[in-house]
C-alpha positions in Angstrom: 9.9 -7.6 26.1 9.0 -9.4 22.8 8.8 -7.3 19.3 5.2 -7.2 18.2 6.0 -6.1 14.5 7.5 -7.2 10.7 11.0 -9.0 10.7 13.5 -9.1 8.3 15.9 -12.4 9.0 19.4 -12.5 7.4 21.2 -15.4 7.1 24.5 -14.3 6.4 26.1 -18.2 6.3 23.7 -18.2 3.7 25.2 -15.0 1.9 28.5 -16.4 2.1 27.4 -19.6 0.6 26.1 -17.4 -2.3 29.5 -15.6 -2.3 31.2 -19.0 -3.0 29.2 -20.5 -5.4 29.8 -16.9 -8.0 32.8 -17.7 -6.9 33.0 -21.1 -8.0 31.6 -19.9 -11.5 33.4 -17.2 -12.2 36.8 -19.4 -11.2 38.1 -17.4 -9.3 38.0 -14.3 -10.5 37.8 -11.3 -8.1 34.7 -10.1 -7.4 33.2 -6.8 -6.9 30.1 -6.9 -4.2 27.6 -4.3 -4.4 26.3 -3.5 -1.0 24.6 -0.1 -2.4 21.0 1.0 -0.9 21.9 -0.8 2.5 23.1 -4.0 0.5 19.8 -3.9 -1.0 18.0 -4.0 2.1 19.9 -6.7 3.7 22.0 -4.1 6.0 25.3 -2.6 4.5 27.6 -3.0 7.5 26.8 -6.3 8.5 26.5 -7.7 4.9 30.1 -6.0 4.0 31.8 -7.6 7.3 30.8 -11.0 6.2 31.7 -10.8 2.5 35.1 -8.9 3.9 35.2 -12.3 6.5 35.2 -14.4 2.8 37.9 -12.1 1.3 36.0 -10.4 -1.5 38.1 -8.2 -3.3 35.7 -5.4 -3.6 32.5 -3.5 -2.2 30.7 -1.2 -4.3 28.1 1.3 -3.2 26.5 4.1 -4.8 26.8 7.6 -2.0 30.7 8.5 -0.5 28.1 9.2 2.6 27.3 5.0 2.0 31.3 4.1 1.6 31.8 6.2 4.8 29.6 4.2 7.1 31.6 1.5 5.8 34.8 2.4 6.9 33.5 4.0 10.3 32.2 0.2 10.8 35.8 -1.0 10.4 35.4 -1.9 6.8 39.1 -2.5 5.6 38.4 -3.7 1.9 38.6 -1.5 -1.1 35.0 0.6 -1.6 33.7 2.0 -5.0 31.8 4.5 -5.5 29.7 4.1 -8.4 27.8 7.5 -8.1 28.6 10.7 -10.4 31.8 12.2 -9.1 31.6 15.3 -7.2 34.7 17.3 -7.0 33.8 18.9 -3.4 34.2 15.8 -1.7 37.5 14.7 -2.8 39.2 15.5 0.1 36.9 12.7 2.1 36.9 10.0 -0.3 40.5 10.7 -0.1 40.7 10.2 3.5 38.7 7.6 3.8 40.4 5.8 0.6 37.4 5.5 -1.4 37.9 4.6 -5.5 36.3 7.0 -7.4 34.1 6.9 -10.6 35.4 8.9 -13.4 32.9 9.0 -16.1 33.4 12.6 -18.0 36.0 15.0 -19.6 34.5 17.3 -16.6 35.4 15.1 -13.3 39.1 15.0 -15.9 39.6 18.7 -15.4 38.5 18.6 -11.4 41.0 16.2 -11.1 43.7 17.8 -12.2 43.4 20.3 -9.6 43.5 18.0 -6.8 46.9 18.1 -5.5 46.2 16.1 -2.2 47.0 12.0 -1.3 46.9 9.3 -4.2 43.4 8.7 -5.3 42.3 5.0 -7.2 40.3 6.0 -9.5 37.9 3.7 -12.7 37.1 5.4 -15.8 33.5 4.4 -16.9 32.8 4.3 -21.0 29.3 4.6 -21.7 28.8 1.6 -24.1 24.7 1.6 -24.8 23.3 2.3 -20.7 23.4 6.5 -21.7 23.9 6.9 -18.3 26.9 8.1 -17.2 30.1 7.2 -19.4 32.1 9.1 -22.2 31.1 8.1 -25.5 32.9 5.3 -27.0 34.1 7.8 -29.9 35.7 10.1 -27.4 36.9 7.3 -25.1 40.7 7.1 -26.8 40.6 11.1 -26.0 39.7 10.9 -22.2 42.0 8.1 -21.8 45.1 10.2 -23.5 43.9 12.7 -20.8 43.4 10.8 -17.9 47.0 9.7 -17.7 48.5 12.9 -17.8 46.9 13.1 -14.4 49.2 13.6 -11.4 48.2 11.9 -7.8 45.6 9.4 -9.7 45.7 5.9 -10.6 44.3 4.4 -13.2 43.3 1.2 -11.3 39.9 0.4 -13.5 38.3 0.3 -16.7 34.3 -0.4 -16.9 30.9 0.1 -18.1 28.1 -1.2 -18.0 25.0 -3.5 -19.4 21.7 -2.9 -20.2 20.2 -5.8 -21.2 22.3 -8.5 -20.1 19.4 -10.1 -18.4 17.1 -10.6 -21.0 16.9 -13.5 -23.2 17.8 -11.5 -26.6 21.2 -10.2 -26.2 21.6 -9.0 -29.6 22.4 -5.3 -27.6 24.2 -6.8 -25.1 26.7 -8.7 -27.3 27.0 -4.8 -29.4 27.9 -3.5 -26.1 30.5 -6.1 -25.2 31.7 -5.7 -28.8 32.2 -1.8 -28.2 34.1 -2.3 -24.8 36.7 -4.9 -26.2 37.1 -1.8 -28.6 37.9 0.0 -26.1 39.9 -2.1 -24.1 41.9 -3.2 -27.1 42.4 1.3 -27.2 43.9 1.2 -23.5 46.4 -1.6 -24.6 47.6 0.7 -27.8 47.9 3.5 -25.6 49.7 1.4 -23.1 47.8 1.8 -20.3 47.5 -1.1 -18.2 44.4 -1.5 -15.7 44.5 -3.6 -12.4 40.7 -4.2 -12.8 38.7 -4.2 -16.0 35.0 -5.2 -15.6 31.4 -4.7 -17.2 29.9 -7.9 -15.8 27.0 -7.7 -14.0 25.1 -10.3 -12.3 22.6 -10.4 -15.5 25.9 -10.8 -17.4 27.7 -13.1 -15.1 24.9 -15.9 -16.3 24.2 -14.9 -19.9 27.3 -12.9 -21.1 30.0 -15.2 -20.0 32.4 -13.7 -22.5 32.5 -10.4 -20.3 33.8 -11.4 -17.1 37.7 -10.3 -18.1 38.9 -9.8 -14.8 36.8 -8.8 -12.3 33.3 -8.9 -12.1 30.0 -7.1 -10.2 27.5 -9.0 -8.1 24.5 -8.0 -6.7 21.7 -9.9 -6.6 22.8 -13.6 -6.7 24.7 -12.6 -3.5 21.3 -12.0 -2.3 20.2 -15.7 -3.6 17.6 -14.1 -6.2 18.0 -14.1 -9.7 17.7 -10.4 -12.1 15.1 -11.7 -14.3 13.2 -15.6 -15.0 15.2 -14.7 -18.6 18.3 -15.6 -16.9 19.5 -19.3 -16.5 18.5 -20.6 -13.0 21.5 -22.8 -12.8 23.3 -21.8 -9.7 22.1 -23.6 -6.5 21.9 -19.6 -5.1 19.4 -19.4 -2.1 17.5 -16.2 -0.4 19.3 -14.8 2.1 16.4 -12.4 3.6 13.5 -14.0 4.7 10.5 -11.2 5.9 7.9 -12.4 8.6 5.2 -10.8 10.4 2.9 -11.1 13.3 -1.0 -11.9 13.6 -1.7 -9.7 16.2 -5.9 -9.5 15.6 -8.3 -12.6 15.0 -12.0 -11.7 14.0 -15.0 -13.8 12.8 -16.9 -12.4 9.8 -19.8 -13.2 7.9 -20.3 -14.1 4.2 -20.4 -11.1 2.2 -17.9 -8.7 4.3 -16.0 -6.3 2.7 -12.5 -6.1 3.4 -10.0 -3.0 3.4 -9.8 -0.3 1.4 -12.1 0.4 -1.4 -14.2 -3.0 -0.2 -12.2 -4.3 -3.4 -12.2 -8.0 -1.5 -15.8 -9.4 -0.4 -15.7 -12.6 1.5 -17.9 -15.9 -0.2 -18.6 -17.6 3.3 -18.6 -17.3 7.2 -15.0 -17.3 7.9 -12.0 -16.1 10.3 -10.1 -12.7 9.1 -6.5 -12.6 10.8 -4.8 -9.2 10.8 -0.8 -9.1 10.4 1.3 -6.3 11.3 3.1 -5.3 8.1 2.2 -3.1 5.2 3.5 -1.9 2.5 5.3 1.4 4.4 7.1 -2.3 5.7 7.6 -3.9 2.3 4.9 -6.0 2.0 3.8 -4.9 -2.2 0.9 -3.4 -2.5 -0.1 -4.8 -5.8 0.6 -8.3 -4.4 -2.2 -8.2 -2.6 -4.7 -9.5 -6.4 -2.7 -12.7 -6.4 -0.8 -12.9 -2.9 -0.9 -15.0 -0.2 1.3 -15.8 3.0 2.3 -18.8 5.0 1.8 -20.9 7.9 3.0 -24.2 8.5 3.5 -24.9 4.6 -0.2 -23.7 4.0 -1.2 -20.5 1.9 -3.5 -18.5 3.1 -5.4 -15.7 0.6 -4.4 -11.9 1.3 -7.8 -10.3 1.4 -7.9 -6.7 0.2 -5.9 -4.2 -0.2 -3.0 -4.1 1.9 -2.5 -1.1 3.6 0.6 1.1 5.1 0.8 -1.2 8.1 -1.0 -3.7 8.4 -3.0 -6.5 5.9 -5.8 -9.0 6.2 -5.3 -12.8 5.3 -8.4 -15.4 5.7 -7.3 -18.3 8.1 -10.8 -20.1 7.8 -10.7 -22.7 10.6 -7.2 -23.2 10.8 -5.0 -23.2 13.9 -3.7 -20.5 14.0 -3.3 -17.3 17.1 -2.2 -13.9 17.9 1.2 -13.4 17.9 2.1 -16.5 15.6 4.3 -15.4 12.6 3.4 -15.6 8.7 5.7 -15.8 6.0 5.4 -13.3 4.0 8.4 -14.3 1.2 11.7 -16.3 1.9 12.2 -19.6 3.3 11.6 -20.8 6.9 9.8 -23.4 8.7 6.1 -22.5 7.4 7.6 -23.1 3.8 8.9 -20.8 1.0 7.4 -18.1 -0.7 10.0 -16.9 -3.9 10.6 -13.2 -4.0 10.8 -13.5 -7.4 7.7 -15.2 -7.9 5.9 -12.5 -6.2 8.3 -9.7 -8.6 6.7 -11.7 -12.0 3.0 -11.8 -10.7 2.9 -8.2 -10.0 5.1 -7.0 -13.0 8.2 -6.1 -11.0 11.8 -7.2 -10.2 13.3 -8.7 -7.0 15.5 -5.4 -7.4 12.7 -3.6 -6.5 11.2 -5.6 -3.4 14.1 -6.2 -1.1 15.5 -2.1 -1.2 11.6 -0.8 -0.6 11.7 -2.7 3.1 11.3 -0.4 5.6 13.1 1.2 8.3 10.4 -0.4 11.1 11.1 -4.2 10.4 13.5 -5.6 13.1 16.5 -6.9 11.3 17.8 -10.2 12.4 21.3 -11.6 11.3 
């Protein structure tokens, strides 16, 4: 029985060509792949295998719940955790050999009750994000404290960016400044660190200088870039391309009102096709002012407001039947449509649109 609904298509020859093109620019230095929020939509499991198949050094999520599934799925690589540390769950990131965020004097003092299996841990200095972190003037303090810690090692040393893709990077550059502080603190103190990182993928293009030796991608595995203030330099590709059906073909007159709100009010006799996906899907709703789809390398107007499941698109005369698939963004053989594109027109970020698919869209790898 055919699936009459949205699809999601991976190509995950197409992530690993991603993979090896950072790879290629950051020569070689071992990378740290976040597959948080499902891999950003792209499907955690599957995603991790084939970056694990490639021999990335490192997956990064956000939950323990997330870096469970993981190893339940066979996952053998090393997993961060980038979430807050919760001292009740030590005992299962323990077991199932998750790296821990440290980020506070607080998770310190947890810690130094645990008296279980050796724990990796990274220590997190807040550097200009005020997120989580220990202030840079109390970062020599936790790391005097931090190795007095039995059962722990030290393995990493990071923060993190906040502007690293934006074209003025007068804050980022204070930031990197204020980590090599700190870093140069960990070397007086003598502590040495396997991993030291606080490149992002914003950071991998515009912050070169911070790569030291390991560094974080997201997003250009993905084949979209963080922002259009980023260089576009890397011959990165989508890997998730998002489809949908026509599954309804009607013949309107001049002057009909489409969807919600009759915003959309057509300016001649034409054909209305109906596709089945909406924004519950994925499909932006505010995309629908500007937006279009495609079929067979021809753009065709999304009329109205698009609603949880569905949306309209005019087809006027053209060739097109129930069942046939639109493009809806990615790259396939009706042409291309660039998420990020879409992300700039409606005043959002590629970030955003791949983790708000849905849980309905088949997902095909």
């Amino acid at each position: 029985m055919s699936y009459l609904g949205p699809k999601v298509h991976i190509d995950l020859q197409q992530l690993k060509k991603n993979y090896q093109i950072v790879k290629k620019e950051v020569a070689d230095i071992p990378i740290m792949a976040t597959v948080k929020a499902n891999a950003y939509g792209h499907g955690a499991v599957e995603v991790s295998r084939a970056l694990e198949e490639e021999g990335v050094r490192y997956l990064a999520v956000f939950t323990i719940d997330e870096g469970i599934e993981l190893r339940d799925a066979g996952i053998k690589t090393d997993i961060f955790i980038y979430a807050k540390f919760d001292p009740k769950r030590i005992e299962e990131a323990s077991k199932h050999k998750l790296t821990l965020n440290i980020s506070s004097f607080d998770d310190l003092k947890a810690l130094k009750t645990y008296d279980g299996n050796h724990l990796k841990v990274h220590l997190k200095i807040d550097t200009g994000m005020t997120r989580l972190g220990v202030p840079l003037e109390q970062a020599e303090a936790f790391l005097k404290e931090a190795t007095q810690i039995n059962n722990i090692e030290l393995e990493g040393l990071y923060s993190h960016f906040a502007t690293a893709d934006e074209g003025e990077l007068s804050y980022a550059n204070s930031q990197l400044s204020k980590f090599n502080d700190i870093v140069e603190i960990s070397k007086k103190l003598d502590i040495s660190f396997a991993f030291i990182h606080c490149s992002n993928s914003g950071a991998i293009l515009n912050v070169q200088d911070s790569r030291f030796n390991m560094i974080r991608a997201g997003m250009l595995l993905y084949g979209a870039f963080p922002s259009d203030e980023v260089p576009h330099d890397l011959p990165i590709k989508p890997v998730m391309t998002f489809t949908a059906p026509v599954v309804e073909i009607r013949d309107v007159k001049a002057g009909t009102h489409i969807s919600y709100g009759g915003v959309y009010k057509t300016k001649s006799d034409t054909r209305i096709a109906v596709v089945q996906a909406g924004f519950a899907d994925g499909v932006p709703r505010p995309w629908y002012i500007e937006g279009f789809v495609k079929f067979k390398n021809q753009d065709f107007k999304i009329t109205g407001r698009i609603c949880m499941d569905q949306l309209m698109i005019d087809i006027g005369s053209a060739e097109i039947n129930y069942g046939d698939e639109v493009l809806i963004f990615g790259s396939n053989e009706h042409g291309n449509i660039d998420i990020n594109h879409i992300a700039n027109k409606i005043d959002s970020t590629s970030y955003v649109l791949v983790t708000t698919i849905g849980i309905r869209p088949k997902r095909i790898y």
